[in-house]
PDB file of N, CA, C and O in Angstrom:
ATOM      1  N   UNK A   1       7.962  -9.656  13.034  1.00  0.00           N
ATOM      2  CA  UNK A   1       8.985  -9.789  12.020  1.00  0.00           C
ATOM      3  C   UNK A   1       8.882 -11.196  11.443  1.00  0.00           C
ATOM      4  O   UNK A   1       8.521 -12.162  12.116  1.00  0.00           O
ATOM      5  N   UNK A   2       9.294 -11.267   9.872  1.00  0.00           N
ATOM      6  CA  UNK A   2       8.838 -12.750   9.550  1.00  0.00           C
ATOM      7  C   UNK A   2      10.310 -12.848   8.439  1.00  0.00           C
ATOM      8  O   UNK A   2      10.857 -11.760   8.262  1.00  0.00           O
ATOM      9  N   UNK A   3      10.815 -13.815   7.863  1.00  0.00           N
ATOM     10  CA  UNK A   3      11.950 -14.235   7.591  1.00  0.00           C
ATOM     11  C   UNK A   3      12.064 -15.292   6.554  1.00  0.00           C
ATOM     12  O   UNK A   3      11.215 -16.184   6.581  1.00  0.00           O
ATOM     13  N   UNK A   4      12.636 -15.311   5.992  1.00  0.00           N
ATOM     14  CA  UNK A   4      13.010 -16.091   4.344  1.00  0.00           C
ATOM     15  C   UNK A   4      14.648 -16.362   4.739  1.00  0.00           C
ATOM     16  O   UNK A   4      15.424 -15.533   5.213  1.00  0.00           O
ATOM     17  N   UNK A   5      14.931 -17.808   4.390  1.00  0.00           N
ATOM     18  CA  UNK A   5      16.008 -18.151   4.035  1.00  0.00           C
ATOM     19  C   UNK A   5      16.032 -19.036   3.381  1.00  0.00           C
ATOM     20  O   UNK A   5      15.104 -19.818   3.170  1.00  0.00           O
ATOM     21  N   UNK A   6      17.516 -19.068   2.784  1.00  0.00           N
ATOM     22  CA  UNK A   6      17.923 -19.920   1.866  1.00  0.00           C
ATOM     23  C   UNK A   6      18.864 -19.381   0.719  1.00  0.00           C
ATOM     24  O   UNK A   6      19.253 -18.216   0.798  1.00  0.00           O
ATOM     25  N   UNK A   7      19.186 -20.044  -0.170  1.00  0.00           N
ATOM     26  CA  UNK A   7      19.973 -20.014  -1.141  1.00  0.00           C
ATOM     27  C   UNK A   7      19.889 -19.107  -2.305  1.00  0.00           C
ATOM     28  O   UNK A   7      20.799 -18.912  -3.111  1.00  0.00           O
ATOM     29  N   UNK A   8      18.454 -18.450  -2.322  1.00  0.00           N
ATOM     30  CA  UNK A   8      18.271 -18.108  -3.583  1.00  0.00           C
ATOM     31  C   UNK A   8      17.764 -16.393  -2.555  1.00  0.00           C
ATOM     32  O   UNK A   8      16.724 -16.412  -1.895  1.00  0.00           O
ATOM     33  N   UNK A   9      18.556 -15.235  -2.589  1.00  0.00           N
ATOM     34  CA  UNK A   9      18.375 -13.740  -2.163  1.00  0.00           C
ATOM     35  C   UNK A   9      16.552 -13.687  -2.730  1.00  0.00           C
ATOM     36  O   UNK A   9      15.700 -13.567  -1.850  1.00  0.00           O
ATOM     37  N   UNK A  10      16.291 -13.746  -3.614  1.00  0.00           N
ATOM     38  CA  UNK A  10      14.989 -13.303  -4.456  1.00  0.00           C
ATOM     39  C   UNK A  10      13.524 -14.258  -3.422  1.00  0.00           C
ATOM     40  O   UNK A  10      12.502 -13.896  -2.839  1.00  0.00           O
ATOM     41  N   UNK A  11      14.230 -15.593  -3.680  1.00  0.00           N
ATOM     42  CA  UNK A  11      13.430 -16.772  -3.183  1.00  0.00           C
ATOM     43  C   UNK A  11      12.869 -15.949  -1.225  1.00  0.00           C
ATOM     44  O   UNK A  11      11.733 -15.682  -0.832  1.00  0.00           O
ATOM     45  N   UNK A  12      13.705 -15.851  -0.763  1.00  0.00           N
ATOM     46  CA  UNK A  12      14.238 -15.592   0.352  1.00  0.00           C
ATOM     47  C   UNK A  12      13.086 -14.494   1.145  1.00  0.00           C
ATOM     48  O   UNK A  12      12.563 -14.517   2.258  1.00  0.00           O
ATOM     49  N   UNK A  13      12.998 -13.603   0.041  1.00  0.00           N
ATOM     50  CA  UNK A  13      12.188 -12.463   0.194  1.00  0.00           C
ATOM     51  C   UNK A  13      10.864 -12.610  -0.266  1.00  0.00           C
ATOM     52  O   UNK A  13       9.955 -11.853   0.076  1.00  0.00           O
ATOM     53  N   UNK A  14      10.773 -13.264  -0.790  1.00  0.00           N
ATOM     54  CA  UNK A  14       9.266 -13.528  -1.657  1.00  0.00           C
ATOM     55  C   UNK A  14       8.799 -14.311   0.127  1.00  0.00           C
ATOM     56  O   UNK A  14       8.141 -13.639   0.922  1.00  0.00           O
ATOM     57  N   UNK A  15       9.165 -15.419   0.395  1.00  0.00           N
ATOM     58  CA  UNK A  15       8.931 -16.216   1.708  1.00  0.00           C
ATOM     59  C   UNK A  15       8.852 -15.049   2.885  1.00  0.00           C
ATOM     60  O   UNK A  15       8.123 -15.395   3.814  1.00  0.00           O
ATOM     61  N   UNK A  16       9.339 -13.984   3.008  1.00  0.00           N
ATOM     62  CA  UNK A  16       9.108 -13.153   4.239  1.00  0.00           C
ATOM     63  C   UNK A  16       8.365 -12.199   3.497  1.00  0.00           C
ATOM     64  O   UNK A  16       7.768 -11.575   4.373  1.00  0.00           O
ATOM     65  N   UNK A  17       8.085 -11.774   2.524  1.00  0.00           N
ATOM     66  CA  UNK A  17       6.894 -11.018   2.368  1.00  0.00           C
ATOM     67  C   UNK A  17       5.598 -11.914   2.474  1.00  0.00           C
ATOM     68  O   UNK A  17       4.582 -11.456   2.996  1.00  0.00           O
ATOM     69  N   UNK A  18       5.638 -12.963   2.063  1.00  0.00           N
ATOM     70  CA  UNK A  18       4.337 -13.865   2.200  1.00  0.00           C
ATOM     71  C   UNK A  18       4.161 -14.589   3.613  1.00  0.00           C
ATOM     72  O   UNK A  18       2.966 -14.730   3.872  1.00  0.00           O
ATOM     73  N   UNK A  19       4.898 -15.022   4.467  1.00  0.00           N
ATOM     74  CA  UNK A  19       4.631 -15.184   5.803  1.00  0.00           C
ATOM     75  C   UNK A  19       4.063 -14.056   6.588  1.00  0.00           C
ATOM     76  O   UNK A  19       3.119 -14.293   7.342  1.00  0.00           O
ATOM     77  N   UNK A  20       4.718 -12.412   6.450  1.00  0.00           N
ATOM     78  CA  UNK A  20       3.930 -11.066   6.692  1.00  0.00           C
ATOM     79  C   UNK A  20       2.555 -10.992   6.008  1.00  0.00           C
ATOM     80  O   UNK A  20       1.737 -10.401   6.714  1.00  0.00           O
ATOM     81  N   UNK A  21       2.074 -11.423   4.838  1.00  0.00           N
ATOM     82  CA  UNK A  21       0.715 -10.876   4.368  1.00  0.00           C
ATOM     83  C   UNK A  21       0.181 -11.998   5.255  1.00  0.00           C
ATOM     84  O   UNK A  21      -0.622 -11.528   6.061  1.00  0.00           O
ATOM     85  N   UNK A  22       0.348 -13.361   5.398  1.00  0.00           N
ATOM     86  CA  UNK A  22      -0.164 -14.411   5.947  1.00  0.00           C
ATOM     87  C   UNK A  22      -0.691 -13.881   7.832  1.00  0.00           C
ATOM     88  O   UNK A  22      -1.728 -14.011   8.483  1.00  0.00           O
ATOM     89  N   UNK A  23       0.655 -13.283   8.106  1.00  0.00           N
ATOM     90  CA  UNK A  23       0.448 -12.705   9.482  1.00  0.00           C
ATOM     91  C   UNK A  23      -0.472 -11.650  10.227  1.00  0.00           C
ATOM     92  O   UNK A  23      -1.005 -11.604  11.335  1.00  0.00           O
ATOM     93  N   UNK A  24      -0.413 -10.794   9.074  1.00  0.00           N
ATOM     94  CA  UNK A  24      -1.244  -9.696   9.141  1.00  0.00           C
ATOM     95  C   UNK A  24      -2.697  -9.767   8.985  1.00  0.00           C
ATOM     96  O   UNK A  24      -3.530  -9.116   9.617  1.00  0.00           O
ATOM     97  N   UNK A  25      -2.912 -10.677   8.021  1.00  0.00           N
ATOM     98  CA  UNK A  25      -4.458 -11.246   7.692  1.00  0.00           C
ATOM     99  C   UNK A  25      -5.020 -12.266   8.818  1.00  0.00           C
ATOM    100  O   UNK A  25      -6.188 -12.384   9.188  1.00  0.00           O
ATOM    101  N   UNK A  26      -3.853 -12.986   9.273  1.00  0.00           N
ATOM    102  CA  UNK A  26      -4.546 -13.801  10.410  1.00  0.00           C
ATOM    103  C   UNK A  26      -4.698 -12.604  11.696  1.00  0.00           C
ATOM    104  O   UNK A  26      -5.795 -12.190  12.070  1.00  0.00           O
ATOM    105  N   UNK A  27      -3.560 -12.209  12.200  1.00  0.00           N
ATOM    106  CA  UNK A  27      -3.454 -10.785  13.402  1.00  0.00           C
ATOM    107  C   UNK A  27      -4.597 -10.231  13.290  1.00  0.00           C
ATOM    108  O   UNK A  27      -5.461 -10.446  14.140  1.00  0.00           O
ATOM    109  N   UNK A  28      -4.907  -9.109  11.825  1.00  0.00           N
ATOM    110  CA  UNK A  28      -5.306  -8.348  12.068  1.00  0.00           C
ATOM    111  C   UNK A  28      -7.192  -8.483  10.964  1.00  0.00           C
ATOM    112  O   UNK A  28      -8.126  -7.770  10.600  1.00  0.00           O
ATOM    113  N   UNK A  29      -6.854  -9.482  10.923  1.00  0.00           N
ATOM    114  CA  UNK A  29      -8.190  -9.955  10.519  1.00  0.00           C
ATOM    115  C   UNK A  29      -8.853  -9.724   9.156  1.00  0.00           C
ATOM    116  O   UNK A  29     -10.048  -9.799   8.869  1.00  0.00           O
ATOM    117  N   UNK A  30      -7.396  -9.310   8.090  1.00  0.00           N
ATOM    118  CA  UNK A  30      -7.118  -8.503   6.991  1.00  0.00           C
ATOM    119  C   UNK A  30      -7.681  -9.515   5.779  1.00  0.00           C
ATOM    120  O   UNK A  30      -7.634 -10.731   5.594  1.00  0.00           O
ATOM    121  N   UNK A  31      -8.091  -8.676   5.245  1.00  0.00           N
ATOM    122  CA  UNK A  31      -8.691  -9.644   3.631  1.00  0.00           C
ATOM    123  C   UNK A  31      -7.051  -9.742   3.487  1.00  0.00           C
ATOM    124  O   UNK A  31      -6.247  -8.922   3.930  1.00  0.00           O
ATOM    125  N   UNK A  32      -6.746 -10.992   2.732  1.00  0.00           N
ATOM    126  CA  UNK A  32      -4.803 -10.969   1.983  1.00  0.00           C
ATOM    127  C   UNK A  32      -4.942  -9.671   1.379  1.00  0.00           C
ATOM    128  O   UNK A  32      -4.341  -8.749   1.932  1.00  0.00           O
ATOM    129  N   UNK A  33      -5.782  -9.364   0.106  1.00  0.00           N
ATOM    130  CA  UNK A  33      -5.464  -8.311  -0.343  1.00  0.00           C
ATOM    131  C   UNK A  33      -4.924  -7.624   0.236  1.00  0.00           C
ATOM    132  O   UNK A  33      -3.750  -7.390  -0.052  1.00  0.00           O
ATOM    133  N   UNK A  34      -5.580  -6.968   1.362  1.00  0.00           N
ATOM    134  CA  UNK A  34      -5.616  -5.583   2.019  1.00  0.00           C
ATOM    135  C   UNK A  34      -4.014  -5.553   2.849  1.00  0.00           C
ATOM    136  O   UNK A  34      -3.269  -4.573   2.864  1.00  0.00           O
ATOM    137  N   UNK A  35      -3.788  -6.641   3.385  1.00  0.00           N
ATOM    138  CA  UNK A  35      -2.788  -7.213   4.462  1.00  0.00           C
ATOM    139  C   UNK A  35      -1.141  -7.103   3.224  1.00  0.00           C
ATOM    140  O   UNK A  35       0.021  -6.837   3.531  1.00  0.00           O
ATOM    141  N   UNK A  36      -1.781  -7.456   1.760  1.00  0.00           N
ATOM    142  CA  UNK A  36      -0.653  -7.650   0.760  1.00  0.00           C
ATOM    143  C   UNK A  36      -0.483  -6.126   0.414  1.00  0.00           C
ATOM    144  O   UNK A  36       0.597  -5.652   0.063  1.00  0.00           O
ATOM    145  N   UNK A  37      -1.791  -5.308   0.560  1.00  0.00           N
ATOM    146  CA  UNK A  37      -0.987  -3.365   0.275  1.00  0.00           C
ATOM    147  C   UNK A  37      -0.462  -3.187   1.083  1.00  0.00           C
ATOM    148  O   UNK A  37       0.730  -3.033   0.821  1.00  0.00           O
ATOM    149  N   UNK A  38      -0.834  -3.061   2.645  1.00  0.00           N
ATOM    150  CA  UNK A  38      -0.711  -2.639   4.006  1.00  0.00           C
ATOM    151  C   UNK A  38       1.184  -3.008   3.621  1.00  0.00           C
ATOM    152  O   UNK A  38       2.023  -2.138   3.389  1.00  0.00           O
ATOM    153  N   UNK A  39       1.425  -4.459   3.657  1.00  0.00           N
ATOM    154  CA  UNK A  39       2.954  -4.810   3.679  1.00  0.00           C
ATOM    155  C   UNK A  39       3.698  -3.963   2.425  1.00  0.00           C
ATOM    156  O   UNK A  39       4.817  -3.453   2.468  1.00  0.00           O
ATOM    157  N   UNK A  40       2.996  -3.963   1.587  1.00  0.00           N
ATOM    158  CA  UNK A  40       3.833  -3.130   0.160  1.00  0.00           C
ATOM    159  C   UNK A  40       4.165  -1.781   0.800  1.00  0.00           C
ATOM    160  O   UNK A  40       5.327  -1.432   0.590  1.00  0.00           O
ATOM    161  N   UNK A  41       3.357  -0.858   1.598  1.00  0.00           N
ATOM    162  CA  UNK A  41       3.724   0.174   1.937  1.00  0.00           C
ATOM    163  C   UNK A  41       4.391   0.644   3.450  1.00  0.00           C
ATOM    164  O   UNK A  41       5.105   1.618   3.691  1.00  0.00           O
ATOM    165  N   UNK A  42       3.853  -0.483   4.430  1.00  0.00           N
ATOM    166  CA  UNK A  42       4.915  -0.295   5.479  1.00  0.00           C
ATOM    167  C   UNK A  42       5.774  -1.329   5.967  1.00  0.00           C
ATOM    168  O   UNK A  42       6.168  -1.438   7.128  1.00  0.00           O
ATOM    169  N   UNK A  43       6.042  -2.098   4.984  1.00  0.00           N
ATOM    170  CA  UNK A  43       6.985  -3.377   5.320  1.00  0.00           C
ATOM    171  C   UNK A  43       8.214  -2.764   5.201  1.00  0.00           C
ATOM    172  O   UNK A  43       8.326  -1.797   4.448  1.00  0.00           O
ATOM    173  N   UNK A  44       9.454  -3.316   6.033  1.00  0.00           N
ATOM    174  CA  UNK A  44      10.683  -2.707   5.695  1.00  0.00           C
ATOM    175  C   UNK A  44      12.039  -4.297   5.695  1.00  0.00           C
ATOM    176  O   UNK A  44      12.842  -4.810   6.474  1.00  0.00           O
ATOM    177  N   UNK A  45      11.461  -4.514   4.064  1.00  0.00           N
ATOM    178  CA  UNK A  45      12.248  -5.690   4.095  1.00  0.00           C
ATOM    179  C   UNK A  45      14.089  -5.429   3.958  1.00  0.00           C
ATOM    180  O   UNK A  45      14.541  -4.642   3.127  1.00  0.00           O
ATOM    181  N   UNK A  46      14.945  -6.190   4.868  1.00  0.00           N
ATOM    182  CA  UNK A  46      16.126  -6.033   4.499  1.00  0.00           C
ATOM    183  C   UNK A  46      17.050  -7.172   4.714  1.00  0.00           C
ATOM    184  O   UNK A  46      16.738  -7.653   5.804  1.00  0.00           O
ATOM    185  N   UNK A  47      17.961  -7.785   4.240  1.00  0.00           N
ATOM    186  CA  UNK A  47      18.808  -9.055   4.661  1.00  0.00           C
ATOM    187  C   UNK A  47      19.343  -8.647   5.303  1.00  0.00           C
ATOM    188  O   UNK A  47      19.857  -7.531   5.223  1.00  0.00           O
ATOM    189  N   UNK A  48      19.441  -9.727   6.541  1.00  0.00           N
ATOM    190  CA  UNK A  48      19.496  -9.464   8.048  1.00  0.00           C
ATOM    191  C   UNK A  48      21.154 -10.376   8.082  1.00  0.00           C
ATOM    192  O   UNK A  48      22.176 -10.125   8.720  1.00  0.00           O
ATOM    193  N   UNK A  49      20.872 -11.347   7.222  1.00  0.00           N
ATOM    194  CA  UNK A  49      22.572 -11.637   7.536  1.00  0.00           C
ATOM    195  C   UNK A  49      22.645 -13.100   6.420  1.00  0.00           C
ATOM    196  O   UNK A  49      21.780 -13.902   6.069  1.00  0.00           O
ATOM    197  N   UNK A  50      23.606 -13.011   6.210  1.00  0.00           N
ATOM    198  CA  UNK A  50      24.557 -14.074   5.091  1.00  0.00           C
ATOM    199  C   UNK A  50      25.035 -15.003   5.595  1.00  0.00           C
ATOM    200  O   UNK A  50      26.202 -14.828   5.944  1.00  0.00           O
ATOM    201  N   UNK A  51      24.476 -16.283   5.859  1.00  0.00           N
ATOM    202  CA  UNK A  51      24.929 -17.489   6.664  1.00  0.00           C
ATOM    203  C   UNK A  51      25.639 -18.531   5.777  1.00  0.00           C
ATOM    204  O   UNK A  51      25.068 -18.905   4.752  1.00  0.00           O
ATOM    205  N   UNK A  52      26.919 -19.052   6.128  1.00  0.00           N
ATOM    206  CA  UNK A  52      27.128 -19.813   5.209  1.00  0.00           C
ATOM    207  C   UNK A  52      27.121 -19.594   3.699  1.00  0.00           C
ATOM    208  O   UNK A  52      26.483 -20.274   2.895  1.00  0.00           O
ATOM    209  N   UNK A  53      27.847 -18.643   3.440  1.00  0.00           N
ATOM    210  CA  UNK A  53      27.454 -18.180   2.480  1.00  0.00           C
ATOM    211  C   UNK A  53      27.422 -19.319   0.872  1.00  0.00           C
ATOM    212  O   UNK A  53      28.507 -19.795   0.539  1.00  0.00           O
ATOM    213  N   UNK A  54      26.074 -19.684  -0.056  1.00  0.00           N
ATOM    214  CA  UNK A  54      25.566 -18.294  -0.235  1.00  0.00           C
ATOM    215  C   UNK A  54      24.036 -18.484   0.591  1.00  0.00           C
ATOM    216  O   UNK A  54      23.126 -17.934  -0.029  1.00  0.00           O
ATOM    217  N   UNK A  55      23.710 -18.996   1.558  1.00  0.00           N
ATOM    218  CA  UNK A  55      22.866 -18.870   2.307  1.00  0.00           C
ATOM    219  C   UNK A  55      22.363 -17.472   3.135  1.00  0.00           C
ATOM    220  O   UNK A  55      23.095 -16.992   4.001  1.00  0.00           O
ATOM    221  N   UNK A  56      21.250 -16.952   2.846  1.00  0.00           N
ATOM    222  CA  UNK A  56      20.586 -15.745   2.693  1.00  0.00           C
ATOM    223  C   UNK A  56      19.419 -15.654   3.830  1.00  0.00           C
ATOM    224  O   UNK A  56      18.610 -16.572   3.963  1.00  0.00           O
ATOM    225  N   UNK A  57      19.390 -14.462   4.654  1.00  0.00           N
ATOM    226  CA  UNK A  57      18.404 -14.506   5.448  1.00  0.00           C
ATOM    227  C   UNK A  57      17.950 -13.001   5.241  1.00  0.00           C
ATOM    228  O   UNK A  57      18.729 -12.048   5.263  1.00  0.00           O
ATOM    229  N   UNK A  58      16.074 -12.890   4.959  1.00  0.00           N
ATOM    230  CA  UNK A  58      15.833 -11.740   4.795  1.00  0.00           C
ATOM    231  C   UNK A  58      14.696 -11.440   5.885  1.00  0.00           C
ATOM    232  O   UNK A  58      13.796 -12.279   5.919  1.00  0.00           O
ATOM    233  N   UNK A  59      14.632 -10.678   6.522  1.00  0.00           N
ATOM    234  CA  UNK A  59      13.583  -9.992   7.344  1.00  0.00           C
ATOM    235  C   UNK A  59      13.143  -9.167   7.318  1.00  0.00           C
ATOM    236  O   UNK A  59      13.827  -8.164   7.523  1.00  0.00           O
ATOM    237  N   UNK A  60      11.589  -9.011   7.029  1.00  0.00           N
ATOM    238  CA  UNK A  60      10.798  -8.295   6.910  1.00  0.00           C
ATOM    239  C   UNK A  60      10.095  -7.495   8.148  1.00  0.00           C
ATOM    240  O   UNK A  60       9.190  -8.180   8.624  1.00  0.00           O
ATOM    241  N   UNK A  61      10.213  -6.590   8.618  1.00  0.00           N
ATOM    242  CA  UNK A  61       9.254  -6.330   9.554  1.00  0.00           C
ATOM    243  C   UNK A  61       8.335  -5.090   9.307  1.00  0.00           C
ATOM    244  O   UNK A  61       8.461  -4.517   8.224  1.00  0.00           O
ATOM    245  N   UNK A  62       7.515  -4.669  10.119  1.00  0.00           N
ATOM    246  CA  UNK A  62       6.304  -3.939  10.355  1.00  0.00           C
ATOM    247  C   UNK A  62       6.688  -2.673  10.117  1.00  0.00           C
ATOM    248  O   UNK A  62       5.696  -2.153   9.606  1.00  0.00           O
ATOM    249  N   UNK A  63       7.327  -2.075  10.169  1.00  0.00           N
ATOM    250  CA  UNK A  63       8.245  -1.021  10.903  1.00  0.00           C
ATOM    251  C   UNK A  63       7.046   0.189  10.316  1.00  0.00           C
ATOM    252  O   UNK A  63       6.825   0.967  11.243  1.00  0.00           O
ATOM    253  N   UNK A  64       6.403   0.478   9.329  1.00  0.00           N
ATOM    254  CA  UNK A  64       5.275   1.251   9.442  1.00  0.00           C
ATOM    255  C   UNK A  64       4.041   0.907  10.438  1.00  0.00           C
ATOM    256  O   UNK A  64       2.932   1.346  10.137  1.00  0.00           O
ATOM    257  N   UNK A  65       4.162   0.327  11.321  1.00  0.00           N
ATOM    258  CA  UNK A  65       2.842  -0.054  12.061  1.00  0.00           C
ATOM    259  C   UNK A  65       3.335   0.121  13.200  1.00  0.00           C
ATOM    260  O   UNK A  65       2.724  -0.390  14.139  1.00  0.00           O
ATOM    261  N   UNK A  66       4.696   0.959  13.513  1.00  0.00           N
ATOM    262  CA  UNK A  66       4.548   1.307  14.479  1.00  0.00           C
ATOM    263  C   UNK A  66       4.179   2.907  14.867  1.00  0.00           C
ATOM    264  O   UNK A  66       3.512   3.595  14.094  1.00  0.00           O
ATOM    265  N   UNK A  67       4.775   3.504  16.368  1.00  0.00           N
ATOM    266  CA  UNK A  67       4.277   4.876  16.308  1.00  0.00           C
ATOM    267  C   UNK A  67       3.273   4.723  16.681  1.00  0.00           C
ATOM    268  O   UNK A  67       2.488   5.515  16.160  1.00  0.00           O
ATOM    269  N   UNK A  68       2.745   3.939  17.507  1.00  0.00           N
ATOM    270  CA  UNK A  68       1.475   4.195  18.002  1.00  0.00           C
ATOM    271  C   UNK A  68       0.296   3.662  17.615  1.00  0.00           C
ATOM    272  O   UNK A  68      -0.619   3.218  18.309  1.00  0.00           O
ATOM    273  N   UNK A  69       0.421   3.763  16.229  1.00  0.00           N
ATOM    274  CA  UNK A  69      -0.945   3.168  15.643  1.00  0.00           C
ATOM    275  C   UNK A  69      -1.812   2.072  16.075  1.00  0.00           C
ATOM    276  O   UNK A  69      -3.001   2.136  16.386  1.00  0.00           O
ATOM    277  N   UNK A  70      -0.853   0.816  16.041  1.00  0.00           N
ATOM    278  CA  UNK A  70      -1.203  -0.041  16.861  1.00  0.00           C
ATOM    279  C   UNK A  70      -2.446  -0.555  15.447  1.00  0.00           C
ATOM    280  O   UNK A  70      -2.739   0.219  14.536  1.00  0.00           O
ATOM    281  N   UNK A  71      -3.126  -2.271  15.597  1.00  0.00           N
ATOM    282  CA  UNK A  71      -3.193  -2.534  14.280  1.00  0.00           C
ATOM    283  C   UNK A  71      -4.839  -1.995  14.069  1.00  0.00           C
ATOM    284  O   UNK A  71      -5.162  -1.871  12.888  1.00  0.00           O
ATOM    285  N   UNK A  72      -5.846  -1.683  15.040  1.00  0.00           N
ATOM    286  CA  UNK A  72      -6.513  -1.129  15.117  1.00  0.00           C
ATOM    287  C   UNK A  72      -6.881   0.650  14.562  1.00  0.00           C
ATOM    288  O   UNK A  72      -7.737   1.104  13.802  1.00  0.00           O
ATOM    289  N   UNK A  73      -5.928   1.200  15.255  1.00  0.00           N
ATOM    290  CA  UNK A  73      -5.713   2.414  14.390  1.00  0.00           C
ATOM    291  C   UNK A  73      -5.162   2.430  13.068  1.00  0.00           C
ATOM    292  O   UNK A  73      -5.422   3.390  12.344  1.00  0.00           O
ATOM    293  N   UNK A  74      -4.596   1.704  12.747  1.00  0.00           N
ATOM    294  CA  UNK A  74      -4.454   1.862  11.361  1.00  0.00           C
ATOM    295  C   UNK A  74      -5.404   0.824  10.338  1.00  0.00           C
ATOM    296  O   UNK A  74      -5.405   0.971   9.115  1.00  0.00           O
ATOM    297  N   UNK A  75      -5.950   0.100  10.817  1.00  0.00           N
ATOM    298  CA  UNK A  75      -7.632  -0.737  10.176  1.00  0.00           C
ATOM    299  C   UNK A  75      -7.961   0.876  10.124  1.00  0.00           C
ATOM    300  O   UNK A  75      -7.536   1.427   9.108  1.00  0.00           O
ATOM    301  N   UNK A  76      -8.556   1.596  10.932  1.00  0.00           N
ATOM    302  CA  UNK A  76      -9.233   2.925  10.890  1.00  0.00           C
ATOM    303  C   UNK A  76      -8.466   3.682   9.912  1.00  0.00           C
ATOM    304  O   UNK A  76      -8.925   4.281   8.940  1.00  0.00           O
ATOM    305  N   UNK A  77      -7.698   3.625  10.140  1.00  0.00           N
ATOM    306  CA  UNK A  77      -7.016   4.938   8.858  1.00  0.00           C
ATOM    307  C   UNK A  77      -6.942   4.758   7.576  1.00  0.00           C
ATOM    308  O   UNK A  77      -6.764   5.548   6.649  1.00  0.00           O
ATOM    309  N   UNK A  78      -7.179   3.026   7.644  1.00  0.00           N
ATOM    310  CA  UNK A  78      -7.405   3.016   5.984  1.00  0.00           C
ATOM    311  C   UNK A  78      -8.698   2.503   5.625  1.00  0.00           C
ATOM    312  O   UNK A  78      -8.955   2.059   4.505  1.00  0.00           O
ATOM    313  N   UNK A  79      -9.532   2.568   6.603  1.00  0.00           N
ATOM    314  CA  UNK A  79     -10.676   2.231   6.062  1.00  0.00           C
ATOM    315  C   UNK A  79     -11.341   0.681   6.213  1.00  0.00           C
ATOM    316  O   UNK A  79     -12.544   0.516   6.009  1.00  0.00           O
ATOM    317  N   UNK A  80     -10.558  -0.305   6.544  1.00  0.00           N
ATOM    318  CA  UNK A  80     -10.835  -1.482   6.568  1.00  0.00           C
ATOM    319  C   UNK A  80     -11.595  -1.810   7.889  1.00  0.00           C
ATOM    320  O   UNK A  80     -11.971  -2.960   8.116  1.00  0.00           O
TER     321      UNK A  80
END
């Protein structure tokens, strides 16, 4: 799971989708590209909580990579 905060909701999320492509490409040995679809389709970004408001926390996690796949089986399933 990777995480964006701060002041700006938009800002917030852009930072936990890009710490996830960053993660996934280092983890799983992913061209960014590939690591930046992989997150477009099984990332499940949602704000996790409102601190101080208007301070914003969003978390992104894996939540399609689980079920088994594991990051190996799914390198295989898509080809990479």
């Amino acid at each position: 799971m990777t995480s964006g905060i701060g002041p700006d909701l938009w800002e917030a999320a852009r930072v936990a989708t890009q710490e996830m492509v960053e993660w996934l490409a280092r983890l799983g040995g992913l061209a960014p590209e590939d690591a930046y679809l992989l997150t477009s389709v099984a990332g499940d970004l949602k704000i996790s909580e409102i601190v101080d408001a208007p301070n914003w926390v969003d978390a992104l996690s894996q939540s399609g990579l689980r079920g088994g796949h594991g990051m190996n089986g799914l390198k295989r399933e898509l080809g990479i």
